[in-house]
C-alpha positions as CSV (number, residue, x, y, z in Angstrom):
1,X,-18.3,-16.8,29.1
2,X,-14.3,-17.4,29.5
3,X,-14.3,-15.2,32.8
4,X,-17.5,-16.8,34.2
5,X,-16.1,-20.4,33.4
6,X,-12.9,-19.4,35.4
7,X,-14.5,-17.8,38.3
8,X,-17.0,-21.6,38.4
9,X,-13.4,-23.3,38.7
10,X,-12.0,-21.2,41.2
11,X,-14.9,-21.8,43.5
12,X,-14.8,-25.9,43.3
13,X,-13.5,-27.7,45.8
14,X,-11.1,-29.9,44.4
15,X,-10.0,-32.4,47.5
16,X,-7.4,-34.0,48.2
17,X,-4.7,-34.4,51.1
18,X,-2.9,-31.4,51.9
19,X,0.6,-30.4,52.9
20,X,0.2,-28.0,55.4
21,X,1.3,-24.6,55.0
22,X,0.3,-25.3,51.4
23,X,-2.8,-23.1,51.9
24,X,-4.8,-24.7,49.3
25,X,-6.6,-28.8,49.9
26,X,-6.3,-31.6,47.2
27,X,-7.9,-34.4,49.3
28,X,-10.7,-36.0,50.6
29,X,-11.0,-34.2,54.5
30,X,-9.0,-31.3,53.5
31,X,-9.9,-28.1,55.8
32,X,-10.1,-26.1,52.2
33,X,-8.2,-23.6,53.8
34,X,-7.4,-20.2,51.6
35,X,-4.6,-18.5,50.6
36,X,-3.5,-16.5,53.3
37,X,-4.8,-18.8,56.5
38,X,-2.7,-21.5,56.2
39,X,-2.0,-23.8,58.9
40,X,1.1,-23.8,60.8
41,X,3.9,-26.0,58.9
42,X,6.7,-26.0,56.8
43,X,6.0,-27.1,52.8
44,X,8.0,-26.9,49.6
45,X,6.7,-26.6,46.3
46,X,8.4,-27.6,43.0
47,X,8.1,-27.2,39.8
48,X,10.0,-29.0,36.9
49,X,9.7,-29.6,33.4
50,X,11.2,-31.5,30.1
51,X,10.5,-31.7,26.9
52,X,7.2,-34.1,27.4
53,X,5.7,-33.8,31.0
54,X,5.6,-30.7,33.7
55,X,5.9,-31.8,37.3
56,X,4.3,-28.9,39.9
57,X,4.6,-30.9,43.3
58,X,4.0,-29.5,46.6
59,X,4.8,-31.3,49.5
60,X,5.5,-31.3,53.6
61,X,9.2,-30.3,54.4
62,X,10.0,-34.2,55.9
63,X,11.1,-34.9,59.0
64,X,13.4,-37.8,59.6
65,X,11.5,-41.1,60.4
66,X,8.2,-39.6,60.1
67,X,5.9,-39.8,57.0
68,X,4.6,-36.3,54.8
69,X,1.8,-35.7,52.7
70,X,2.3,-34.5,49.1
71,X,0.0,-33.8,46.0
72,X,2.1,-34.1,42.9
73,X,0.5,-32.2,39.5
74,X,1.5,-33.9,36.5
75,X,0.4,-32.6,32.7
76,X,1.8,-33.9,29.3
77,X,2.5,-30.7,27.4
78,X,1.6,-31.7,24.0
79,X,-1.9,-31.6,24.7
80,X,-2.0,-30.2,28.4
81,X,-3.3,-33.7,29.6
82,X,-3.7,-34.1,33.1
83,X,-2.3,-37.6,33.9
84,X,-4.8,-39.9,34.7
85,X,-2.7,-43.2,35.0
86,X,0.7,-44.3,35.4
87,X,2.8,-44.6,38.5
88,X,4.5,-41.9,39.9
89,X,7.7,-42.3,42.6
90,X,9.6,-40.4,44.7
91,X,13.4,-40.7,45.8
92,X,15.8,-39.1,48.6
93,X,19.4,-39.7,47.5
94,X,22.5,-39.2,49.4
95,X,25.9,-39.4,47.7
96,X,23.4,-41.4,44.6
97,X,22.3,-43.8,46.7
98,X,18.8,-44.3,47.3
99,X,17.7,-43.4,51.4
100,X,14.5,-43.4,51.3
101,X,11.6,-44.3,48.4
102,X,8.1,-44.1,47.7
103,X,6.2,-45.5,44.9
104,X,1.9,-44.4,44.4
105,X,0.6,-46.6,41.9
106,X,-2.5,-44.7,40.7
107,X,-4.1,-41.1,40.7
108,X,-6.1,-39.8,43.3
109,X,-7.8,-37.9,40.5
110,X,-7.1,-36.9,37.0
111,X,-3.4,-35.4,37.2
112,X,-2.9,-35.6,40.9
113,X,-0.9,-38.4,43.0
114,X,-1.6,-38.0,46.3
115,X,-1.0,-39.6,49.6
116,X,1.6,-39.6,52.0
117,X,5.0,-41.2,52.1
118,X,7.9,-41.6,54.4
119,X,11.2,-39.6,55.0
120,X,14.4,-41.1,55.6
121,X,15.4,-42.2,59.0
122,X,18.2,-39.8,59.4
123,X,18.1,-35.8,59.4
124,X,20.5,-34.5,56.4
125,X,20.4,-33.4,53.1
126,X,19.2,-35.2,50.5
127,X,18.7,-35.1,46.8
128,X,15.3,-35.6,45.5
129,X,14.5,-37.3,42.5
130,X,10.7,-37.0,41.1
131,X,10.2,-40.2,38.4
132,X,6.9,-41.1,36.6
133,X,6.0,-44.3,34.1
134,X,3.3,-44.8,31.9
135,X,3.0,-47.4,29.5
136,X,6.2,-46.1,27.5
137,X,6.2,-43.0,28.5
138,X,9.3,-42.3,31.6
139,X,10.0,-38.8,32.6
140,X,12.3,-37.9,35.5
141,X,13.1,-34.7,37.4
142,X,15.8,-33.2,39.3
143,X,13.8,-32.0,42.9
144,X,16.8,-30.1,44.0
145,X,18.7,-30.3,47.4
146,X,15.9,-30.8,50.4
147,X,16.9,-30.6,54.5
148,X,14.9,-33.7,56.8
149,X,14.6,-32.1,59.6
150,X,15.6,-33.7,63.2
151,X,12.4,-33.5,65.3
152,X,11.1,-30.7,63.2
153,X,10.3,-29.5,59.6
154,X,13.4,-27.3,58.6
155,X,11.9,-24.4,56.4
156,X,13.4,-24.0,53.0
157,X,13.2,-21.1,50.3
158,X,10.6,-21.2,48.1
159,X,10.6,-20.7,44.2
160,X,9.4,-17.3,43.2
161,X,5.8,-17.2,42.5
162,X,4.3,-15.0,40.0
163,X,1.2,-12.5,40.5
164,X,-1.1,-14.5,38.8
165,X,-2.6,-17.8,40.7
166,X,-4.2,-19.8,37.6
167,X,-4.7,-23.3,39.2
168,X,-4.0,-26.5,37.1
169,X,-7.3,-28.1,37.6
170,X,-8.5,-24.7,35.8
171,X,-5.5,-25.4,33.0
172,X,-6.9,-28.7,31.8
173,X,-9.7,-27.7,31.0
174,X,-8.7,-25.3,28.1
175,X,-6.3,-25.3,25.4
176,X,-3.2,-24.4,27.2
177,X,0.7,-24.7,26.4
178,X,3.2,-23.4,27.8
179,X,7.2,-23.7,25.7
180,X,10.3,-22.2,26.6
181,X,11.6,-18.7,24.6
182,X,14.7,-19.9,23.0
183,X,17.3,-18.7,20.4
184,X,16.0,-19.7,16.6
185,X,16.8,-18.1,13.3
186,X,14.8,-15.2,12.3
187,X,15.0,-12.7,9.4
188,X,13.7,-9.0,9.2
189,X,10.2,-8.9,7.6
190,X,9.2,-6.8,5.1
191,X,5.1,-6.5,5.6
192,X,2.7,-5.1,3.2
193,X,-1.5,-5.2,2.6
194,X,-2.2,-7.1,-0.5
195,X,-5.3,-8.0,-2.7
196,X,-5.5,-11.3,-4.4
197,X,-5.7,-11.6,-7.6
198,X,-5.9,-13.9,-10.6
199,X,-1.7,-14.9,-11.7
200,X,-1.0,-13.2,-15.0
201,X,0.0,-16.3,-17.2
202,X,-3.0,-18.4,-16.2
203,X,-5.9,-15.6,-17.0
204,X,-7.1,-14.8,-20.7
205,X,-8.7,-12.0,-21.9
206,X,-11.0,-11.5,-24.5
207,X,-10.7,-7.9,-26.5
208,X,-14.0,-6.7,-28.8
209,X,-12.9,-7.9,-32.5
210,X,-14.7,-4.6,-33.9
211,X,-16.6,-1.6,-32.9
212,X,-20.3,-2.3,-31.6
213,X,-22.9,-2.9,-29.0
214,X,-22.0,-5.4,-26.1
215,X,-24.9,-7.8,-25.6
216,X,-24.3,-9.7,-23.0
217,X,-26.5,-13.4,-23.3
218,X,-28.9,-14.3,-20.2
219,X,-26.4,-16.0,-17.8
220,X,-24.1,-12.4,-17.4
221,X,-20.8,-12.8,-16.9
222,X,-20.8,-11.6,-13.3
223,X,-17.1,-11.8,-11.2
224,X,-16.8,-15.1,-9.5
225,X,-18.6,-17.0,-11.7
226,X,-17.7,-20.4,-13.5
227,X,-17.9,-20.6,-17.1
228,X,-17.0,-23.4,-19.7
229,X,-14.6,-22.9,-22.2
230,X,-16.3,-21.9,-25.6
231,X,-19.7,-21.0,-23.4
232,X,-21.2,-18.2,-25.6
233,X,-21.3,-15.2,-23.0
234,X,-22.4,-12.3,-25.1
235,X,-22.7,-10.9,-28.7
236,X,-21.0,-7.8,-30.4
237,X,-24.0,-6.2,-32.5
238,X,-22.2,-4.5,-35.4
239,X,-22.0,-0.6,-35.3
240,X,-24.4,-0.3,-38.7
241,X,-26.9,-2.4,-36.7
242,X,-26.3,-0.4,-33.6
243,X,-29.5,1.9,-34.1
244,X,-32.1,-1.0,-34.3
245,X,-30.7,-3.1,-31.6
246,X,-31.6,0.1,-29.6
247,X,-35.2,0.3,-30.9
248,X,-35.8,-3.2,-30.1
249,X,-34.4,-2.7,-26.9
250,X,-36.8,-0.1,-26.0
251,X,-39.8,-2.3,-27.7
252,X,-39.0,-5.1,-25.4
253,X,-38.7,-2.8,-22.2
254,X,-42.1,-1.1,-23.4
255,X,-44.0,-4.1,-24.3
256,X,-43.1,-5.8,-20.4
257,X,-44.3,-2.7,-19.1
258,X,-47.8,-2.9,-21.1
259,X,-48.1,-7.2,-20.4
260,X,-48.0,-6.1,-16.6
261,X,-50.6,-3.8,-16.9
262,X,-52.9,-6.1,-19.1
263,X,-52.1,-9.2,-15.9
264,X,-53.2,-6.5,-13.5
265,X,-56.2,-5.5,-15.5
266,X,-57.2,-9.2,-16.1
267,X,-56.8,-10.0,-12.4
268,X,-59.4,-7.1,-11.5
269,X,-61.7,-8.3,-14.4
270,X,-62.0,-11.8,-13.1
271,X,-63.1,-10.8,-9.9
272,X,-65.4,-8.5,-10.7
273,X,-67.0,-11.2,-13.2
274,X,-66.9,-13.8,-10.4
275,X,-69.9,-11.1,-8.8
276,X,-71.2,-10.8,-12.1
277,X,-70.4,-7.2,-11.8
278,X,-69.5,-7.2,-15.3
279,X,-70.6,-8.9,-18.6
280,X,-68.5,-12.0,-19.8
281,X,-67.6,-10.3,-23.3
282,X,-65.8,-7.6,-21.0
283,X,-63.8,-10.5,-19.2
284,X,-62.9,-11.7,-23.0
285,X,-61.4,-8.4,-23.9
286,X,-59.3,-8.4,-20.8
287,X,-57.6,-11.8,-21.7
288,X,-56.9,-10.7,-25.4
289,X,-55.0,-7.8,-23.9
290,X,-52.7,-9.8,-22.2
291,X,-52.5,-12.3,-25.6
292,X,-51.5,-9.0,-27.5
293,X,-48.9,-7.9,-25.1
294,X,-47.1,-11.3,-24.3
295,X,-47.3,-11.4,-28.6
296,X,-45.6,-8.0,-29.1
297,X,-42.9,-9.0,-26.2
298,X,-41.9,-12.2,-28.0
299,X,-41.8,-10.3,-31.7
300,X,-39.3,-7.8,-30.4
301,X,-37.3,-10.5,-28.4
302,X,-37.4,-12.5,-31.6
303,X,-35.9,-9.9,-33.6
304,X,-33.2,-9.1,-30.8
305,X,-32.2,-12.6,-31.0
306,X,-31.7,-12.6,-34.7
307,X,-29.8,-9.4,-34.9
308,X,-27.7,-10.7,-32.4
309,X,-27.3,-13.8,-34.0
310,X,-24.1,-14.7,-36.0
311,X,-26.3,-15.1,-39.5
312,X,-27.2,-11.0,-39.1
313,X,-23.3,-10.5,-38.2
314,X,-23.0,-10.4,-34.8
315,X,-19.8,-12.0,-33.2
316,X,-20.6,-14.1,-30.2
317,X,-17.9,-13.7,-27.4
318,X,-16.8,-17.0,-26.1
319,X,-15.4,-18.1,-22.6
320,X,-11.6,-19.4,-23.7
321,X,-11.0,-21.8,-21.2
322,X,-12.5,-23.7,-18.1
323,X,-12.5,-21.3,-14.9
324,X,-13.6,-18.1,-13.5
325,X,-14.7,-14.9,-14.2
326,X,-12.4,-12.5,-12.3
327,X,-12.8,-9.0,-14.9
328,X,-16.2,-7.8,-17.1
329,X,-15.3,-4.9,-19.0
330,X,-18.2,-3.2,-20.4
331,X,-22.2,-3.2,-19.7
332,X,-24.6,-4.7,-21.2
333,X,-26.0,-2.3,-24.4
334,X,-22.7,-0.3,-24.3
335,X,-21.0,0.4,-26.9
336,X,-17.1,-0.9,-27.1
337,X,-14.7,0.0,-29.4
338,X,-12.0,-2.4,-31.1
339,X,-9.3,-4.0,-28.6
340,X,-11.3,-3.2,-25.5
341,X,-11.0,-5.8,-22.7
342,X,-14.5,-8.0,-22.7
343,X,-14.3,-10.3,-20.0
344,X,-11.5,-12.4,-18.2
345,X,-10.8,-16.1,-17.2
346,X,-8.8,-17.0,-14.5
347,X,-8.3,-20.5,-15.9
348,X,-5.6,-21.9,-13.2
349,X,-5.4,-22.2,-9.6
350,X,-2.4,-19.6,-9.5
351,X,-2.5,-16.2,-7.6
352,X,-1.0,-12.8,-7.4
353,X,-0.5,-10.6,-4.4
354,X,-0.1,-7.2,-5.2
355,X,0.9,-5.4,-2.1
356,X,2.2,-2.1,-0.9
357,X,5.2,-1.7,1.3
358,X,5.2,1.7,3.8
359,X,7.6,1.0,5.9
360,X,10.9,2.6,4.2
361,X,13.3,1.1,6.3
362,X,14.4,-1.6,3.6
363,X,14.7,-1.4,-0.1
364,X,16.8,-4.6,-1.3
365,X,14.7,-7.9,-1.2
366,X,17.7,-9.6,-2.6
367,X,17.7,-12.7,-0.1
368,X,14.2,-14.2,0.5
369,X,14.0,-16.2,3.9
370,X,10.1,-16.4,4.2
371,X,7.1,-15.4,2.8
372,X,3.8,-16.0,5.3
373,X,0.1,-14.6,4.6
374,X,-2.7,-13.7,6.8
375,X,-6.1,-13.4,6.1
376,X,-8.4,-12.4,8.6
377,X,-10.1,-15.2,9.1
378,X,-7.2,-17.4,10.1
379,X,-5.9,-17.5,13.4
380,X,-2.0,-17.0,12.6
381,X,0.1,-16.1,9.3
382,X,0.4,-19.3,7.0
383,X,3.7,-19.9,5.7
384,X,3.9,-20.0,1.5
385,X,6.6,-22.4,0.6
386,X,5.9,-22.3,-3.0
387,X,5.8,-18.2,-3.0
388,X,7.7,-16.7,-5.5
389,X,8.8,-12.9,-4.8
390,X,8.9,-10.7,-8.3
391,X,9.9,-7.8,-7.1
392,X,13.9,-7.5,-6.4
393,X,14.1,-3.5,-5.1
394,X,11.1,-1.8,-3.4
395,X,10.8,1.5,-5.5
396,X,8.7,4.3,-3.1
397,X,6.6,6.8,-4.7
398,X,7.1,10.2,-3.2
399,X,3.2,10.5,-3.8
400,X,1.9,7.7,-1.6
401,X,5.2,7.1,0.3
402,X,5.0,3.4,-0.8
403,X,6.4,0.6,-3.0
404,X,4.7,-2.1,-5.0
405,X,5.6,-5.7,-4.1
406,X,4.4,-8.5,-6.0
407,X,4.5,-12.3,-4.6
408,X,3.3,-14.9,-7.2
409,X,1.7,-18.1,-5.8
410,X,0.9,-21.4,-8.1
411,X,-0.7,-23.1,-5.2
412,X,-3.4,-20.2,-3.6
413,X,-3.0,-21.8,0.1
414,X,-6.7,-21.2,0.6
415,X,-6.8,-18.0,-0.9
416,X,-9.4,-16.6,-3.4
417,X,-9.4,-13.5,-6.0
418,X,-10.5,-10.2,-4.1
419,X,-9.3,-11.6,-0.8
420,X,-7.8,-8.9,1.5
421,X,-4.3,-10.4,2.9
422,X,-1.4,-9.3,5.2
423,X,1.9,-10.1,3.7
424,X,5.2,-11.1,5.6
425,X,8.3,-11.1,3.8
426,X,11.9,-12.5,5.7
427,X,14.6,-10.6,3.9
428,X,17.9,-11.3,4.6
429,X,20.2,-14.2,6.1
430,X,18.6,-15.4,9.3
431,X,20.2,-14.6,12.7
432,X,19.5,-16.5,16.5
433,X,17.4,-14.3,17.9
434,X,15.3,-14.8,21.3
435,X,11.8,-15.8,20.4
436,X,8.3,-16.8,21.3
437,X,5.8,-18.3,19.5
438,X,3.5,-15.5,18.2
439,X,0.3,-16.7,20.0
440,X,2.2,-16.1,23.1
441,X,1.9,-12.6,22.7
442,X,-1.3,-11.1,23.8
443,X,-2.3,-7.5,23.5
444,X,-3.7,-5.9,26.5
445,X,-4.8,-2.1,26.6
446,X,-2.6,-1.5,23.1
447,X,0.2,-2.8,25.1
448,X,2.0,-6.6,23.6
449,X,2.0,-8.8,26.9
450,X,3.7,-12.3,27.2
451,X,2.5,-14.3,30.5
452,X,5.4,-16.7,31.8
453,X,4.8,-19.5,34.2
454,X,6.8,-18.9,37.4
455,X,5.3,-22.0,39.0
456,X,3.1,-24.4,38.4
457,X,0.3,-22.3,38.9
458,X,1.7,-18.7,39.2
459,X,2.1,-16.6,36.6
460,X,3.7,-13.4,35.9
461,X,3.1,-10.7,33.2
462,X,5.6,-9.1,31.2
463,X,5.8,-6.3,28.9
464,X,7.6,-7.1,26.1
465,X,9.1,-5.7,23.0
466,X,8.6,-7.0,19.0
467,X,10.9,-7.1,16.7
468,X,11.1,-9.3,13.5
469,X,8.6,-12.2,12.6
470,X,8.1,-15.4,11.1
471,X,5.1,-17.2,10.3
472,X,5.2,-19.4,13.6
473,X,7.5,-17.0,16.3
474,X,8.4,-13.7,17.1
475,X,11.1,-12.2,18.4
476,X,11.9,-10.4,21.8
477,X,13.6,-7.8,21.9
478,X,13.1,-7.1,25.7
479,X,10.2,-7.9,28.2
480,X,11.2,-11.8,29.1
481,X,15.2,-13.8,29.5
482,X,16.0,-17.2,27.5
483,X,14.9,-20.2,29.7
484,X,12.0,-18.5,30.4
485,X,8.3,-20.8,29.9
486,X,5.8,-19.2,28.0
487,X,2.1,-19.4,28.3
488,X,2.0,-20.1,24.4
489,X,-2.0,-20.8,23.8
490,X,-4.6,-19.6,26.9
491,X,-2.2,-16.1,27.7
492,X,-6.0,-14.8,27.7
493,X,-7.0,-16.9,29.9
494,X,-4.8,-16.0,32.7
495,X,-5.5,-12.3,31.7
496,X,-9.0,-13.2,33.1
497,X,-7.6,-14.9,35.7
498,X,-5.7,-12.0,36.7
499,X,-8.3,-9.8,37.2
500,X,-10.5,-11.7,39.5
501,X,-9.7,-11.3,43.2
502,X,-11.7,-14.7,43.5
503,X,-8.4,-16.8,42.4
504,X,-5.9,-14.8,44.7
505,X,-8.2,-16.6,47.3
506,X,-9.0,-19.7,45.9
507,X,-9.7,-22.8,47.5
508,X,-9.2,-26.3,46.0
């Protein structure tokens, strides 16, 4: 759907007016000319950003007294909006004086000023200053030295493009970002697959008081579910009883099996009476079969219910607190010695990872930095502020070649008992290190692939190398330079984009 969605965009026509040599129209009456049959005509192309607002402009090289088109792109990088009011202005400076200015007061369409404005009178160098205003919003770039040419447009060099072409009007569209890699503190992780399980000091469990036969009541104690606290969930049939429990087990099981037969005997004797096919004293023996059978079911659940009551000396088993089942410990008619574990409550919201580590490059966890989680159903690792790491040296057993490691949470963070996790552990002091934010890293082919935005709307990829994580960024160890903008959400997206010829060639 993504790659079908892209190639729909890439075939629009977008219109508006174009600078030529620009190769690609933004305008009403553009010739929609492609990449790679551009008109004749000097153009430069720019692209700037801060910390609120990218500027991707592309414009005539000017020529002194005579007035250029230009298309100006502007997106607010929080939430890759295209602008769709405000007032954007150009300026040519000499010396910081104004020469020349231009001023468009509204979009052509949703993140594109375009029209055409005038170059200075005289042929030079000039600085060029971008500005744009909306409500209280003012961004301005820096558009770098530019040459008005004296009877013709002077060509100048052109910022290096990347491979990719992913077009802007494609950007809006989806969720894209784009941040720069910077320097942040990172420690070394310690990682480790965990189960999730109930924390040790808010779980009770309840032992067998004596030798006997587990009955476990009508609502069973099955894992997950919530009981009450003093919620009768079973009895414990005393040994000396142990034998007639049995028999009236079997009586019960023996007397279902016979009230079956009588229903299905009944149900064939009706019908055939309803023909009068048979005599209506045979149709009266049919429903005192069933009578007899439902009567010897209820005697022997009767007399189950009274040796398991606590007047024939059965001990009922109680839930102990409000909460969840999270153990059972024996089946139902089994027979349990003294001490053995019953049932147990999870009674709090607390959890325990139990992981184990593999990687034996680290022992100490002296120094905690972070602690982040992932389940597979998030998106990205969720940082646990509260976590509490129990284990202080990872101890490797020669017969698994791993180590236990423990992490107590008293707020779960969306977990639940049994949940399958990924754990992160920062151990150590954190260090600057060159980072990305982890969604910025795509995998491609089993290779990790970062996309960085050359221009406005080229894109290059770039191999790069992991090293240690946090629950938000990543660092690089090679593959990309500090400074360098990040396609941080919609790297996928310009995957696809890359392997469509359609966009090398794209009109808009």
């Amino acid at each position: 759907m993504t790659t079908l969605y892209v190639l729909l965009l890439a075939l629009m026509g977008c219109g508006s007016p174009e600078p030529a040599g620009h190769g690609h129209s933004h305008g009403p009456g553009g010739d929609h000319a492609p990449h790679g049959e551009e008109e004749e005509g000097e153009s430069i192309a720019t692209t700037r950003w801060t910390d609120g607002y990218e500027l991707f402009i592309e414009y005539d090289a000017p020529v002194a007294g005579q007035r250029f088109k230009y298309h100006a792109h502007v997106t607010r990088m929080a939430d890759n909006h295209a602008a769709n009011s405000g007032v954007f202005a150009m300026r040519f400076e000499q010396d910081g004086f104004p020469a020349e200015s231009h001023t468009d007061q509204q979009v052509a369409r949703d993140g594109i000023f375009a029209k055409d404005a005038p170059a200075p009178a005289k042929a030079g160098q000039y600085q060029v200053v971008f500005t744009y205003v909306d409500g209280d919003d003012r961004v301005q770039w820096n558009g770098g030295t530019v040459t008005v040419g004296d009877g013709e447009a002077v060509a100048h060099e052109g910022e290096d493009e990347g491979e990719v072409t992913f077009l802007k009007e494609t950007q809006w569209q989806i969720p894209f970002t784009v941040s720069e890699a910077l320097e942040m503190p990172l420690a070394p992780t310690v990682k480790a697959s965990a189960v999730v399980s109930s924390a040790p000091d808010q779980s009770t469990v309840v032992a067998a008081p004596v030798e006997g036969l587990l009955a476990w009541s009508d609502g069973l104690p099955a894992v997950g579910r919530r009981v009450k606290r003093g919620e009768r969930l079973a009895a414990l049939v005393p040994a000396g009883a142990a034998e007639s429990w049995s028999k009236l087990q079997a009586g019960v099981a023996t007397a279902r099996v016979d009230l079956d037969l009588a229903e299905k005997e009944l149900a064939r004797v009706e019908g055939l009476r309803s023909r009068d096919l048979l005599p209506e004293k045979r149709l009266e023996e049919a429903r005192a079969g069933v009578e007899r059978a439902n009567a010897e079911l209820s005697a022997n659940q009767r007399r189950i219910t009274a040796l398991t009551s606590e007047r024939s000396g059965a001990m009922p088993i109680r839930a102990p607190a409000d909460g969840v089942i999270v153990a059972v410990g024996g089946a139902h008619g089994e027979k349990v010695e003294a001490g053995a574990p019953l049932v147990t409550v999870a009674s709090g919201e607390g959890v325990m990872l139990q992981g184990r580590v593999h990687d034996r490059g680290r022992a100490d966890l002296g120094t905690i930095a972070t602690v982040a989680v992932k389940r597979g159903d998030w998106d990205a690792p969720k940082g646990l502020s509260d976590a509490r790491v129990v284990t202080e040296r990872l101890v490797f057993d020669p017969a698994t070649l791993s180590a236990p490691l423990t992490v107590l949470l008293d707020d779960p963070a969306g977990l639940s008992v049994g949940d399958l996790v990924e754990l992160e552990v920062g151990v150590g002091e954190p260090t600057p290190r060159l980072a990305v934010p982890r969604t910025a890293v795509i995998e491609i082919n089993g290779q990790d692939v970062v996309f960085v935005q050359k221009t406005g709307e080229s894109f290059t990829r770039r191999r790069v190398t992991l090293g240690v994580a946090d629950p938000t960024h990543v660092e690089i160890l090679s593959g990309i330079e500090p400074g360098d903008m990040v396609v941080e959400d919609g790297g996928f997206d310009v995957h696809v984009a890359s392997l469509s010829g359609a966009l090398e060639s794209h009109r808009h």
